[in-house]
MIMARMAR-133944 format. One record per residue (C-alpha): residue number from 0; residue in one letter; x, y, z. Coordinates in Angstrom, 1 decimal, decimal comma, padded with zeros to 4 digits, always signed. Layout:
+-----+------+--------+--------+--------+
!  nr ! rest !      X !      Y !      Z !
+-----+------+--------+--------+--------+
! NUM !    A !      X !      Y !      Z !
...
+-----+------+--------+--------+--------+
This chain:
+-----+------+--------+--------+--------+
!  nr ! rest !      X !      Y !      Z !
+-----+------+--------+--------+--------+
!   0 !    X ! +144,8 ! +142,5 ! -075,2 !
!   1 !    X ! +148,8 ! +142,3 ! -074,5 !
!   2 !    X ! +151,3 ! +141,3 ! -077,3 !
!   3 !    X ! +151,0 ! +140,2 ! -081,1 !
!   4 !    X ! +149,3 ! +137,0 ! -080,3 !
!   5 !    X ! +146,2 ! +139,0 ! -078,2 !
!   6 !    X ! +146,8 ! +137,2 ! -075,1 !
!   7 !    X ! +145,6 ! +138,7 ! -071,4 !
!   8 !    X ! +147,2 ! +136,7 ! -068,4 !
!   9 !    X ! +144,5 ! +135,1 ! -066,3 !
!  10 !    X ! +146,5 ! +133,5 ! -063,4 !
!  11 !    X ! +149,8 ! +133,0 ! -062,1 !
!  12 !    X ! +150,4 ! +129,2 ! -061,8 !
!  13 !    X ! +152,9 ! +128,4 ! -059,0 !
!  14 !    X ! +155,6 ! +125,5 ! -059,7 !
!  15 !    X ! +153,5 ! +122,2 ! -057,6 !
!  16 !    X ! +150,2 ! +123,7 ! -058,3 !
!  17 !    X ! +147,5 ! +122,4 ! -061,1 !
!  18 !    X ! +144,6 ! +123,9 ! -062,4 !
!  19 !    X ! +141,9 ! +121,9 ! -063,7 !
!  20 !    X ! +138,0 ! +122,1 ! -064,1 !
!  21 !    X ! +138,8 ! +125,4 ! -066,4 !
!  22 !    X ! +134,7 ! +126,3 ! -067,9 !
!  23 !    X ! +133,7 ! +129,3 ! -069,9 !
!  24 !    X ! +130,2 ! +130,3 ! -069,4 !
!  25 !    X ! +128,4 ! +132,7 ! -071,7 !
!  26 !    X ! +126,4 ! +134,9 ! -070,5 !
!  27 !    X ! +125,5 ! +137,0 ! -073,6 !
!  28 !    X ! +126,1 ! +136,4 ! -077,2 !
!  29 !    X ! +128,5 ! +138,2 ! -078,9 !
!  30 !    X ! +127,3 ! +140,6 ! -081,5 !
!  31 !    X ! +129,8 ! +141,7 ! -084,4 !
!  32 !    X ! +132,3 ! +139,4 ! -084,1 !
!  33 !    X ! +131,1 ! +136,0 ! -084,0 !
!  34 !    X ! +133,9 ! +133,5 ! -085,4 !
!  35 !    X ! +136,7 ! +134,5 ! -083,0 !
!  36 !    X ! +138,1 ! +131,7 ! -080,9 !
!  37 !    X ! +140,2 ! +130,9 ! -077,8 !
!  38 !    X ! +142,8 ! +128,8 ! -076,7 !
!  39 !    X ! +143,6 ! +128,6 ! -072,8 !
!  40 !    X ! +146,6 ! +127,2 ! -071,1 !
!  41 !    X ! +149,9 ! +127,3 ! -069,2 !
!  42 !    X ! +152,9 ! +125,6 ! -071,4 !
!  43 !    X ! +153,3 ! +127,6 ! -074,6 !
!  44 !    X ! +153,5 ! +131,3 ! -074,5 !
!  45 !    X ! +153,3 ! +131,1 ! -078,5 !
!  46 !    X ! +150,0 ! +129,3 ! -078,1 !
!  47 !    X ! +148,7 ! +128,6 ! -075,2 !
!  48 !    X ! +146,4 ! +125,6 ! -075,4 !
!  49 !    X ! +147,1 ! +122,7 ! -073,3 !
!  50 !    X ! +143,3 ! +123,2 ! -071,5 !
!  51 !    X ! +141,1 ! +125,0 ! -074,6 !
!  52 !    X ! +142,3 ! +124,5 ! -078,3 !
!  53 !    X ! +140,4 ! +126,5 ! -080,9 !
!  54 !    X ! +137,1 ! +126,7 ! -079,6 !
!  55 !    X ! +135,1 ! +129,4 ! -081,0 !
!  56 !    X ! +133,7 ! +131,6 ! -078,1 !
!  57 !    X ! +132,1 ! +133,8 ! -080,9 !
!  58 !    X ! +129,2 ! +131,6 ! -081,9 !
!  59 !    X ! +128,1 ! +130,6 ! -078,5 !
!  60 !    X ! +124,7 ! +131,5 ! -077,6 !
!  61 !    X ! +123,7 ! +133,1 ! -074,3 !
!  62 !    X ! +123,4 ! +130,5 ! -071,1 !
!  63 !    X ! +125,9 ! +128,0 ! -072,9 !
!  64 !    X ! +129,0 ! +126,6 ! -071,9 !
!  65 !    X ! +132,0 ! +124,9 ! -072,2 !
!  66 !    X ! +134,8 ! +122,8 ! -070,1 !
!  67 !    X ! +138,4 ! +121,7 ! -070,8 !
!  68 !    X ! +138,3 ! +118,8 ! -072,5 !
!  69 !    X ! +141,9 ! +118,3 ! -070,8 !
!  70 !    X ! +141,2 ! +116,9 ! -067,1 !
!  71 !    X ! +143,8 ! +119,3 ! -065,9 !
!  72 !    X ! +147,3 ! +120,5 ! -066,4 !
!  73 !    X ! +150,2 ! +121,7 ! -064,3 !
!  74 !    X ! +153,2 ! +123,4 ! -063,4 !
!  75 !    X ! +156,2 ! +120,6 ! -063,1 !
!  76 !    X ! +158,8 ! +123,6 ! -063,6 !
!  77 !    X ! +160,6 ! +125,7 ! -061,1 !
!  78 !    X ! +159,1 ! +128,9 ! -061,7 !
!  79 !    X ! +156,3 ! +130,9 ! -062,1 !
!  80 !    X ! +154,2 ! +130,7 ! -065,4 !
!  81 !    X ! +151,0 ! +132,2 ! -066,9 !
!  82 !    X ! +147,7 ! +130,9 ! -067,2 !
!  83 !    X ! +147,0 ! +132,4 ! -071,0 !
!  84 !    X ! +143,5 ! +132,8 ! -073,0 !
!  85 !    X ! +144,9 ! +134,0 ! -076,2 !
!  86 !    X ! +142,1 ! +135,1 ! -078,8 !
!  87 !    X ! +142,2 ! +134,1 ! -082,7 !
!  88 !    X ! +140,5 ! +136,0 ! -085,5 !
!  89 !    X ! +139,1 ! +138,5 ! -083,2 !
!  90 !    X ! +138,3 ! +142,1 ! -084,5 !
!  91 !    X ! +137,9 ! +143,7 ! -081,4 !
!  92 !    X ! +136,9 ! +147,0 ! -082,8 !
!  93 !    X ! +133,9 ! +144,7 ! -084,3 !
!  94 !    X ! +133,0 ! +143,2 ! -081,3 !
!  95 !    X ! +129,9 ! +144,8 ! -080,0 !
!  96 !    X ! +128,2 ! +142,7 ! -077,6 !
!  97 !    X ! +129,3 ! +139,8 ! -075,8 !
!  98 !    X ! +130,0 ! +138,6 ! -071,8 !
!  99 !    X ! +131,7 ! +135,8 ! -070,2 !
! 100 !    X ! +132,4 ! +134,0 ! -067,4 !
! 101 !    X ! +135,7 ! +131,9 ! -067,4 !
! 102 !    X ! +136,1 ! +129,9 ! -063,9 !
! 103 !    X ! +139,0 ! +127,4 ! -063,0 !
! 104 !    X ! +140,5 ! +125,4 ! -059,6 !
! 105 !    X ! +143,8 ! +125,8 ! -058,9 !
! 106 !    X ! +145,4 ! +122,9 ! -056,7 !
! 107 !    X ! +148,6 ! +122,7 ! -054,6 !
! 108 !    X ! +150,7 ! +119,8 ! -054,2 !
! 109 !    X ! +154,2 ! +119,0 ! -053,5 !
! 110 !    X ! +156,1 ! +119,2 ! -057,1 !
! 111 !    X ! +157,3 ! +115,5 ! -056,4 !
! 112 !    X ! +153,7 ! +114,8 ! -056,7 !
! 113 !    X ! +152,4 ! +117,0 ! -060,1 !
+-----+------+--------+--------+--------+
C-alpha cells in the first residue's frame, strides 16, 4: 500500500487511451478482514472512483465477481495519469486470507476522439 489513502497504482493510462471492461474476480474469500472495500479509477488521486465506488471486496465469496458499473472511462488530458485501486477500512495486518483477480482493456484512440 503507497500513501495515507492505501492506494497501489495498477496502470499507467496514456492521454487518448480508455480503459473499460475493469472486473475483479475472487478467487478466495478473504478471512480476517471482511468489510474492507475498493474504489478503482483514473480522475481523482484523493479518491479514485470513476470505475468502482465503495464496493466491498471483503465479503465476496470465492468464484464471485464483479464489473464496473461505469462502461468506461478515459484520459482526455495531456499527460500521464494513474489507474488507482484505493482500499477503505482495510486492516491489513488482519487480513489473513484472501486472492483476487482484477482484469481491465485498455483502448487507444486519437485524443480528438476520447
Amino acid at each position: 500500500l503507497i500513501g495515507a489513502a492505501n492506494q497501489v497504482l495498477l496502470d499507467i493510462i496514456k492521454p487518448g487511451e480508455m480503459v473499460s471492461d475493469l472486473t475483479i474476480q475472487a478467487i478466495t474469500a478473504a478471512a480476517g478482514d471482511t468489510d474492507f472495500t475498493v474504489d478503482i479509477g483514473i480522475f481523482a488521486t484523493d479518491d479514485p472512483d470513476d470505475l468502482i465506488n465503495a464496493v466491498v471486496l471483503g465479503g465476496r465469496a470465492a468464484k464471485q465477481s464483479f464489473s464496473s458499473t461505469t462502461q468506461s472511462t478515459a484520459n482526455t488530458g495531456g499527460a500521464n495519469t494513474g489507474l488507482l485501486i484505493e482500499f477503505g477500512s482495510l486492516t491489513a495486518a488482519s487480513l489473513t486470507a484472501g486472492e483476487w483477480v482484477i482484469a481491465w482493456n485498455v483502448s487507444t484512440a486519437p485524443i480528438d476522439y476520447v
